[in-house]
C-alpha positions as a printed NumPy array, in Angstrom:
array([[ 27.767, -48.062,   1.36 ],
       [ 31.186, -49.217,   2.607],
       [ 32.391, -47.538,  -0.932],
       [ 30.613, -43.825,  -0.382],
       [ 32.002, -43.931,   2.43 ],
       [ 35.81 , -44.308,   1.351],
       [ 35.402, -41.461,  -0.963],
       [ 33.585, -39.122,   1.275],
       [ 36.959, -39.549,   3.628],
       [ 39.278, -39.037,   0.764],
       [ 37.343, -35.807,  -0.291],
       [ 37.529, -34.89 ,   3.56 ],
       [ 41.033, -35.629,   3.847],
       [ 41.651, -33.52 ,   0.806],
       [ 39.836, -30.553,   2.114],
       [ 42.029, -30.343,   4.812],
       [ 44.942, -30.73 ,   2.837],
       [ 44.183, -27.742,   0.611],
       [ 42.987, -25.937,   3.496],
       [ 46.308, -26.542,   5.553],
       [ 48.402, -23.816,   4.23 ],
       [ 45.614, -20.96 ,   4.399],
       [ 45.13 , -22.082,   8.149],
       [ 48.775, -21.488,   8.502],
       [ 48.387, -18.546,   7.007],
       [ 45.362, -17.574,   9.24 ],
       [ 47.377, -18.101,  12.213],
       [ 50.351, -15.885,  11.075],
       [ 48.327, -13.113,  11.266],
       [ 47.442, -12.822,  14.654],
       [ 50.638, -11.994,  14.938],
       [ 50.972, -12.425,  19.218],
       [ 55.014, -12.684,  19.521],
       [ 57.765,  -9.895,  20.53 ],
       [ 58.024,  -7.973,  17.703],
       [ 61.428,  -6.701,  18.441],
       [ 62.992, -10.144,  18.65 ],
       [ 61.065, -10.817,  15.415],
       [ 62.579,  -7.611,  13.726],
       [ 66.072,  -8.96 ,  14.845],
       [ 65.391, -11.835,  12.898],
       [ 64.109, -10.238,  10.015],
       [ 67.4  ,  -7.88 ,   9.827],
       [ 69.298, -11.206,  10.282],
       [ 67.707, -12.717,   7.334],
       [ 67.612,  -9.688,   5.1  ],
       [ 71.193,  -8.924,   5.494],
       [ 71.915, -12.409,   4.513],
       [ 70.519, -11.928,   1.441],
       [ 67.259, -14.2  ,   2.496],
       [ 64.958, -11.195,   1.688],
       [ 61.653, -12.746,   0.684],
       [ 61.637, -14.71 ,   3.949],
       [ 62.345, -11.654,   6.15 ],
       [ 59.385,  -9.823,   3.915],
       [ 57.59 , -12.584,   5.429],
       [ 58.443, -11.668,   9.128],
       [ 58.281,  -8.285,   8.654],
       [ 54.392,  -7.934,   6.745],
       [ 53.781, -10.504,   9.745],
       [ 54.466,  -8.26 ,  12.735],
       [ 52.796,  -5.062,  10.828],
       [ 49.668,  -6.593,  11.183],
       [ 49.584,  -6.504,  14.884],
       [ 51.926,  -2.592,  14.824],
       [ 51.217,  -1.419,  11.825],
       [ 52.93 ,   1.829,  12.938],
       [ 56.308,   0.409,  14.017],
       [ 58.374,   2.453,  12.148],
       [ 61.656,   0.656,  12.292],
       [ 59.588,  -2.674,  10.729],
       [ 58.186,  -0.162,   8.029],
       [ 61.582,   1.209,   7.249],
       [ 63.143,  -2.687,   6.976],
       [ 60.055,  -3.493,   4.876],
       [ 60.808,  -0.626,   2.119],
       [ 64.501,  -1.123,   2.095],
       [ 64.142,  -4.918,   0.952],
       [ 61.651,  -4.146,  -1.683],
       [ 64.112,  -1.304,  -2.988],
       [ 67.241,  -3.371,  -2.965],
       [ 64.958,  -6.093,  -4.791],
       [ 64.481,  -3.566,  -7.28 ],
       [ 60.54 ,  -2.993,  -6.141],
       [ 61.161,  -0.038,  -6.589],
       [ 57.294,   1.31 ,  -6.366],
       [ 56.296,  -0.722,  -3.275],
       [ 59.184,   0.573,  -1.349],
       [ 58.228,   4.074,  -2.425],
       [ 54.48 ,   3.754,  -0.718],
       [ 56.11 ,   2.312,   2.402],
       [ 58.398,   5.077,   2.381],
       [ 55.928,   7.891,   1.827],
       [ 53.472,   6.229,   4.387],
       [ 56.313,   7.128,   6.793],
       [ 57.213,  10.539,   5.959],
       [ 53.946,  11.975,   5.34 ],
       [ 53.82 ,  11.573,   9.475],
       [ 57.18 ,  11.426,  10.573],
       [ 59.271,  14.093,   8.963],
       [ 62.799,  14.174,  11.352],
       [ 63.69 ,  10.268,  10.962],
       [ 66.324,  11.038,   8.766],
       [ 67.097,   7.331,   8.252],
       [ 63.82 ,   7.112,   6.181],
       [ 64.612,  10.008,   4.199],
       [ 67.662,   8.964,   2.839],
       [ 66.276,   5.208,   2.4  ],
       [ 63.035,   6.945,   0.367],
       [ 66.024,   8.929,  -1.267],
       [ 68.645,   6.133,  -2.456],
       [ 65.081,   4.104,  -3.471],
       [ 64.174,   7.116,  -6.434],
       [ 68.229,   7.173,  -7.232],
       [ 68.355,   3.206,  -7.493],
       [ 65.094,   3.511,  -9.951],
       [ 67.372,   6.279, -11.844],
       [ 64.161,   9.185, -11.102],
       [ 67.617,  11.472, -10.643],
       [ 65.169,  14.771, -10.194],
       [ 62.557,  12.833,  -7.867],
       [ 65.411,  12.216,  -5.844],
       [ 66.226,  15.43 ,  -5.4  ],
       [ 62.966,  16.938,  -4.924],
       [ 63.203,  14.475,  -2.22 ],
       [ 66.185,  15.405,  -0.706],
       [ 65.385,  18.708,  -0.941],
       [ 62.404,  18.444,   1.358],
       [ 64.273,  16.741,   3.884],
       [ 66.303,  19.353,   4.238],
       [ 63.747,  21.665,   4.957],
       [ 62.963,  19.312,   8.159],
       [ 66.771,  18.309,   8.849],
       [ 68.61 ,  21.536,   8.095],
       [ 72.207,  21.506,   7.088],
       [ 72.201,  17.935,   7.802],
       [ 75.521,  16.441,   6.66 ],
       [ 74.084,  13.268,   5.402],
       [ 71.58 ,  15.223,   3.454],
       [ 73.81 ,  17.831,   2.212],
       [ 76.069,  14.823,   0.792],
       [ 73.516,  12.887,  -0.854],
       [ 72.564,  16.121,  -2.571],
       [ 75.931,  16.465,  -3.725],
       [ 75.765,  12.785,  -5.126],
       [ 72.379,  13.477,  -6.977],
       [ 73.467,  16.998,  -8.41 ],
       [ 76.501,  15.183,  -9.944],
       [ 73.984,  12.109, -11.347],
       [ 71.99 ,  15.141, -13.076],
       [ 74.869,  16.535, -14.729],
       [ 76.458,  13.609, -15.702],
       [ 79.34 ,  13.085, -13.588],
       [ 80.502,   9.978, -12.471],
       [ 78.431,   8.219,  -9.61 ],
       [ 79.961,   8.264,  -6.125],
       [ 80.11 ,   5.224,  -4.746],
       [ 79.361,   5.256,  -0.773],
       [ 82.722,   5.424,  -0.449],
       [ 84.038,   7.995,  -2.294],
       [ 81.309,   9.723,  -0.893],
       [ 82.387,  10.046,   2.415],
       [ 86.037,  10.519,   1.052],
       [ 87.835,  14.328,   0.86 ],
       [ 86.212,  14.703,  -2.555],
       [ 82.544,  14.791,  -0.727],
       [ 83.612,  17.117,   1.675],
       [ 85.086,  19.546,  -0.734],
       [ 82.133,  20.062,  -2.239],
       [ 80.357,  20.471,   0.876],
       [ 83.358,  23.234,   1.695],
       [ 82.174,  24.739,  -1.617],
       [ 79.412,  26.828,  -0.098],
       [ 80.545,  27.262,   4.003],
       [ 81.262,  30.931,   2.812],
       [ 79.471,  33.771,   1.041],
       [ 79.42 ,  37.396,   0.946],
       [ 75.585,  39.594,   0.808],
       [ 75.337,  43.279,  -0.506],
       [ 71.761,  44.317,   0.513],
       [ 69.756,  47.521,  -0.318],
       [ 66.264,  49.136,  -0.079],
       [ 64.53 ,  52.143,   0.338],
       [ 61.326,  53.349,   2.083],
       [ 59.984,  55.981,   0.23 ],
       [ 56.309,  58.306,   2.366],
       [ 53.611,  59.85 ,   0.626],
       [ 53.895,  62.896,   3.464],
       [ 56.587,  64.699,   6.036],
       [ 59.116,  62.443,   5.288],
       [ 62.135,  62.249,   2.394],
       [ 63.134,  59.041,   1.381],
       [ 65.023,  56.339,   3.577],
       [ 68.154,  54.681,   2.539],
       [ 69.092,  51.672,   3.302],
       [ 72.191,  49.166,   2.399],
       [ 74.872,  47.496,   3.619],
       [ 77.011,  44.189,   3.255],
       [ 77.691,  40.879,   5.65 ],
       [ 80.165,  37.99 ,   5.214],
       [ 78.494,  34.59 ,   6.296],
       [ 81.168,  31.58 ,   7.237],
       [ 79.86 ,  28.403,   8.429],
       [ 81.605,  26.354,  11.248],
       [ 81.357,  22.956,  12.258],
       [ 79.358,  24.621,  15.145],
       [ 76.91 ,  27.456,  13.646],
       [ 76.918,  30.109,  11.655],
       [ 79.171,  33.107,  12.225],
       [ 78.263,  36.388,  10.593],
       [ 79.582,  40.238,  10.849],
       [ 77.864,  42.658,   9.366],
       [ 77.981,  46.246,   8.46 ],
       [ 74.973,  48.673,   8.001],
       [ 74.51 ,  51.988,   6.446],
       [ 71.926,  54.267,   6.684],
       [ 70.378,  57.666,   5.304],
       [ 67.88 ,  58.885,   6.949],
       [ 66.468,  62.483,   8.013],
       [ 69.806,  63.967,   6.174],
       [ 71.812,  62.064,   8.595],
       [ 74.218,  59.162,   7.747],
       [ 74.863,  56.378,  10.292],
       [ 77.027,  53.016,  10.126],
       [ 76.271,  49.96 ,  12.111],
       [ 78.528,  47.17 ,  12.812],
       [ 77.059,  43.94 ,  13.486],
       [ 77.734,  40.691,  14.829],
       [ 75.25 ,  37.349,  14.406],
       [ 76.206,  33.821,  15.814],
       [ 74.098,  31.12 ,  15.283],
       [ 75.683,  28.328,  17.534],
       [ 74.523,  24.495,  17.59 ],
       [ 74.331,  22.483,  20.527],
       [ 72.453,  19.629,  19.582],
       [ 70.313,  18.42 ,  17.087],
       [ 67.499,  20.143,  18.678],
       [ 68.669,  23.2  ,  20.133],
       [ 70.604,  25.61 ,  18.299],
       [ 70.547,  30.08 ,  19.162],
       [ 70.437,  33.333,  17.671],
       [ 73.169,  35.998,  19.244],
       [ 73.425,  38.891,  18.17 ],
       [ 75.394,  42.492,  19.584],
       [ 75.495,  45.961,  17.327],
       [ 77.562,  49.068,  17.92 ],
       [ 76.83 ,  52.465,  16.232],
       [ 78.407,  56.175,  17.141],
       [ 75.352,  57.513,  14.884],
       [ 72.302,  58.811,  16.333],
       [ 70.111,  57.054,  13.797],
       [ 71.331,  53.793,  15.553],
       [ 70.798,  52.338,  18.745],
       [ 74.81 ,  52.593,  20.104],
       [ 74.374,  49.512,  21.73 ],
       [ 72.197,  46.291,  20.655],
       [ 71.843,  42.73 ,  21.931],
       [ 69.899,  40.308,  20.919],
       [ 69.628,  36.566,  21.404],
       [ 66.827,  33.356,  20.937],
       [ 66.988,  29.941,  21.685],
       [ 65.474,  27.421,  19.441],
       [ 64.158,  24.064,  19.67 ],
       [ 63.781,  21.55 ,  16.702],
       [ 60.395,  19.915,  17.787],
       [ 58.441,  16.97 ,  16.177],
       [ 55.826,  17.18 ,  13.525],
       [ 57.888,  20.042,  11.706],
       [ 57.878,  22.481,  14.526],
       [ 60.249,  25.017,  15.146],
       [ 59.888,  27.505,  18.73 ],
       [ 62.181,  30.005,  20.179],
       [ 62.391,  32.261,  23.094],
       [ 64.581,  35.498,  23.473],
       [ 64.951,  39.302,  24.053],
       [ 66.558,  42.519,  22.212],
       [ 68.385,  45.502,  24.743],
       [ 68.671,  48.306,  22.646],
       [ 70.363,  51.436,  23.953],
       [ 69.891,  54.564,  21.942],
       [ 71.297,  58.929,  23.246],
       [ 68.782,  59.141,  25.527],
       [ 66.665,  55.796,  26.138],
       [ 66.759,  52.521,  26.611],
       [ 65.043,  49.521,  25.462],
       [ 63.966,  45.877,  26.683],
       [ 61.864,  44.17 ,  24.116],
       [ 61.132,  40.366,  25.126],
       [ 60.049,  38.05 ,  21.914],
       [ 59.792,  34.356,  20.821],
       [ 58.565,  32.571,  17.541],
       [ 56.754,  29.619,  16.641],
       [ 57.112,  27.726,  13.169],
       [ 55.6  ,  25.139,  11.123],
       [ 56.624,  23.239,   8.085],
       [ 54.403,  21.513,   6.056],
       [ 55.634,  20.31 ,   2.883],
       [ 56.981,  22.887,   0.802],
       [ 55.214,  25.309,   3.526],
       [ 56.573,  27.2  ,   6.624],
       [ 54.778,  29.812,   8.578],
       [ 56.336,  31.264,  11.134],
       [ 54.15 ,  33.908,  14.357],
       [ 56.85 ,  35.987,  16.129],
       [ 55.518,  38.473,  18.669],
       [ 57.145,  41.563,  20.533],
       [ 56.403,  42.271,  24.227],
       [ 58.131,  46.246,  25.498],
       [ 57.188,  47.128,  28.951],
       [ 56.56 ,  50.555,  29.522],
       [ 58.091,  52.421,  32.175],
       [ 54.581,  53.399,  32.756],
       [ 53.953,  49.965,  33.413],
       [ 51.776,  49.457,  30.119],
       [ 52.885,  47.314,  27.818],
       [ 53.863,  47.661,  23.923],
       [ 52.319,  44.259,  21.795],
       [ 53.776,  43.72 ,  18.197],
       [ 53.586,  40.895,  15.992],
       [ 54.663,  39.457,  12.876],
       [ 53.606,  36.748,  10.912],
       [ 55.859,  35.18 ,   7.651],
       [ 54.522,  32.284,   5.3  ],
       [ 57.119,  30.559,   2.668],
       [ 56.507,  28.415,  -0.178],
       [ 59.674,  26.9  ,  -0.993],
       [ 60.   ,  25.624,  -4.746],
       [ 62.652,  24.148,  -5.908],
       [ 64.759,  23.955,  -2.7  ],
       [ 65.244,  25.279,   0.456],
       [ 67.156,  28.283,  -1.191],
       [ 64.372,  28.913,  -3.773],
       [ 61.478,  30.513,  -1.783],
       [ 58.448,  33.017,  -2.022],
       [ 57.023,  34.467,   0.672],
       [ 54.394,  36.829,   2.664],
       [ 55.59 ,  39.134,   5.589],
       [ 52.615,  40.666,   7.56 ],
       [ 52.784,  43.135,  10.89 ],
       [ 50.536,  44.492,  13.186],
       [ 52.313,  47.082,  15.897],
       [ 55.536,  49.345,  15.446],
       [ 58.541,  46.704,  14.421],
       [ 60.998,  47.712,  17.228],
       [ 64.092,  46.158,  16.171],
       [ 63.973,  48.667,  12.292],
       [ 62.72 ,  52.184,  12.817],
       [ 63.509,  55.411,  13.83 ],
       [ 61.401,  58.835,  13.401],
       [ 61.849,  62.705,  14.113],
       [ 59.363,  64.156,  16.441],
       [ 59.592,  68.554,  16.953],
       [ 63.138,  67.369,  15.863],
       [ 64.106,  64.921,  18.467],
       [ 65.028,  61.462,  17.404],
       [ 63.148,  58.889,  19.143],
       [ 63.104,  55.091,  19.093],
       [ 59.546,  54.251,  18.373],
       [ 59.521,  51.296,  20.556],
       [ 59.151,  53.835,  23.904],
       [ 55.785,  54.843,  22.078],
       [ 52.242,  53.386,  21.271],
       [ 51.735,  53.803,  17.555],
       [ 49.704,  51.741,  15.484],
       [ 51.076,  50.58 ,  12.235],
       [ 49.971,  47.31 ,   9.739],
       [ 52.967,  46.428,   7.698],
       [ 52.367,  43.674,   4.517],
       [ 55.462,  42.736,   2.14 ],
       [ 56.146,  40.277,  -0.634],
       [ 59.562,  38.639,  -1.195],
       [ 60.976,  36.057,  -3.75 ],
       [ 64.243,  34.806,  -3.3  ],
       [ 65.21 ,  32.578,  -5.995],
       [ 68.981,  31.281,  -7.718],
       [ 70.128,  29.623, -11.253],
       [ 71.426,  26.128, -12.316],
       [ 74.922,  25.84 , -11.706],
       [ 75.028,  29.285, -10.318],
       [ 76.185,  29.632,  -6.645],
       [ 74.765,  33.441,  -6.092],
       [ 71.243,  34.018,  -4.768],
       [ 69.216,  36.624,  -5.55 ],
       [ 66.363,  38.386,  -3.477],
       [ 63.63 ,  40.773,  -3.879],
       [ 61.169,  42.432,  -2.137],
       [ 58.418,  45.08 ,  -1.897],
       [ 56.205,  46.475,   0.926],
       [ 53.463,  48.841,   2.153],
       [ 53.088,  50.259,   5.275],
       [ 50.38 ,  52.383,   6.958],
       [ 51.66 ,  53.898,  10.119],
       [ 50.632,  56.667,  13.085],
       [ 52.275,  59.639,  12.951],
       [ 54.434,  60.478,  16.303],
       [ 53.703,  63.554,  16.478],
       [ 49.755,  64.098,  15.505],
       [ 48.083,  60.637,  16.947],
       [ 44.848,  59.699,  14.522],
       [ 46.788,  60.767,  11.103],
       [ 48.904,  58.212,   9.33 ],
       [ 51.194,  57.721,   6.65 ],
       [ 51.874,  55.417,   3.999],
       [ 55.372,  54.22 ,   2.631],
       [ 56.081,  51.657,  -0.033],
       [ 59.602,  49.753,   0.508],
       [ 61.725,  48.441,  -2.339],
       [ 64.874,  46.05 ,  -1.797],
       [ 67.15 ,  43.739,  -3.6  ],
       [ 69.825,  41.2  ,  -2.032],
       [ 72.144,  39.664,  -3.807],
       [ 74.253,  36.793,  -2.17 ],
       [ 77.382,  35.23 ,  -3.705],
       [ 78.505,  31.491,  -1.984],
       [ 81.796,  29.973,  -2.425]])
């Protein structure tokens, strides 16, 4: 008896020998400490090159906040500089797929597809984050960096990239000149509208600076514009649209201002508010308007409406709505553009041969166009085309419409 009873305590014993480190184990996952002191220790440890144990810490504290991004982000960087290369990749997309302006996580999923050598992933990659963190210098330079990977080029080191050789070839496209043209052509009353005109774009270290000038045939008449557009940044949030126009031509308001301020907001949302004064011969204008903007993947829509007070006290409702798929890039896009109302800011019409600006009237119009703007390899121009319908009230005999069909190409060289 004495003997079964020896060997039932050495079996015991070795249970709980065997079972010691899953207890352990048991225990480390209900996680209960401060899991920012235990991320400091984790960065400690991973920067010291002691990566499995800060894995340890890190998969530790994720069980208790799975959604703490900064652990997540730790988590996928020491798989990826373990060479892990896949399980850094699903932390990395579990990330993005909700947060899309932590720009620290998009460049770590980046240099993760780069460190594998998936060159084009990479830049699909960095592409979309671009779409979320526009102009971003960061971005913009890690593109650079992939671009030169693809076409064989040597590798810039982290260094070099930050070095006058990086920002060159950011320099390379702060300028560009547009030539623009289209033409509106009726199926009654009216002859054929011409359109065209040319813009220089220059990009500062604060915005987007743009003059522009505009030329017109319309009604037998021809009319200039000159333009001015400023697109200032104040933050990484909050950036505007200004915009003033002068014209001595009567198909052209002789005064125009114009101006929005947007907001960056999370989950790939975009909103502005703003207004357009337009002063024509014999009338003037106050049109009040905003926008609202989602992107979702390789998606943007966009709702922008138009609010003109009457000085009848009515008021004049327009809208327009834009959807974008982009495709290869953010310059590579092809798109929808639908209206309902008169689009104040573009038209002009004759009524018993007056000019008017059809934003003092109520006219109902539906407006649909398609555009594609898309660019070549190694080719810095970008090329865009479009083509519209519209169905639209006549001024001057309410009830009847008209049709017109609008044709335009853009063409865009960047230097």
């Amino acid at each position: 008896m004495s003997e079964l009873n020896k060997i039932l305590k050495i079996l015991i014993s070795g249970l709980l020998l065997c079972s010691f480190p899953w207890l352990m184990h048991a225990q480390e996952l209900s996680y209960s400490g401060d899991p920012d002191a235990s991320l400091q220790r984790a960065m400690t440890l991973a920067f010291s090159g002691k990566r499995v144990e800060a894995r340890d810490t890190l998969q530790n504290i994720l069980t208790a906040y799975p959604e703490y991004t900064d652990v997540r982000t730790l988590l996928a960087k020491t798989y990826s500089w373990d060479g892990n290369f896949e399980e850094a990749r699903k932390h990395f997309n579990r990330i993005t797929s909700d947060e899309r302006q932590h720009k620290e996580v998009w460049i770590g999923a980046v240099r993760n597809e780069m460190y594998a050598e998936n060159n084009n992933i990479a830049l699909g990659l960095v592409n979309k984050a671009l779409l979320y963190l526009a102009q971003d210098a960061d971005l913009v330079k890690l593109r650079t960096e992939i671009l030169r990977n693809l076409e064989g080029e040597p590798h810039l080191s982290t260094a070099v990239k930050t070095s006058e050789k990086g920002t060159e070839e950011i320099k390379k496209y702060k300028n560009s000149v547009a030539l623009f043209s289209s033409t509106d052509v009726f199926d009654v009353v009216f002859d054929p509208m011409f359109y065209s005109g040319i813009e220089y774009i220059h990009e500062t270290a604060v915005g987007k600076v743009i003059p522009k000038i505009n030329y017109s045939n319309r009604f037998d008449i021809d009319g200039i514009q000159y333009e001015l557009d400023l697109y200032p940044k104040f933050s990484k949030t909050f950036y505007a649209y200004v915009n003033y126009g002068y014209s001595q031509s009567d198909i052209y308001p002789t005064h125009r201002f114009g101006g929005d301020l947007y907001a960056n907001l999370p989950k790939g949302i975009e909103a502005s508010l703003g207004a357009r004064y337009l002063s024509f011969t014999d009338s003037k204008v106050t049109i009040y308007t905003g926008s609202l903007g989602l992107y979702k993947g390789n998606y943007y829509v966009s709702l922008r409406p138009y609010v003109t007070p009457r000085n009848n006290s009515s008021i004049g409702i327009s809208g327009v709505l834009t959807a974008r798929k982009y495709l290869k890039d953010a310059d590579n896009y092809i798109g929808i553009i639908g209206g309902i109302g008169f689009m104040p800011e573009f038209r002009q019409f004759l009524a018993n041969s007056t000019l008017i600006a059809e934003t003092l009237l109520f006219v109902e119009s539906q407006q649909l166009m398609m555009e594609y703007q898309f660019s070549f390899k190694n080719n810095p121009s970008l090329y865009r085309a479009n083509l519209g319908i519209t169905r639209q009230e006549l001024v001057f005999a309410p009830g009847n419409y008209f049709y017109a069909v609008s044709a335009g190409l853009r063409y865009q060289v960047r230097f």
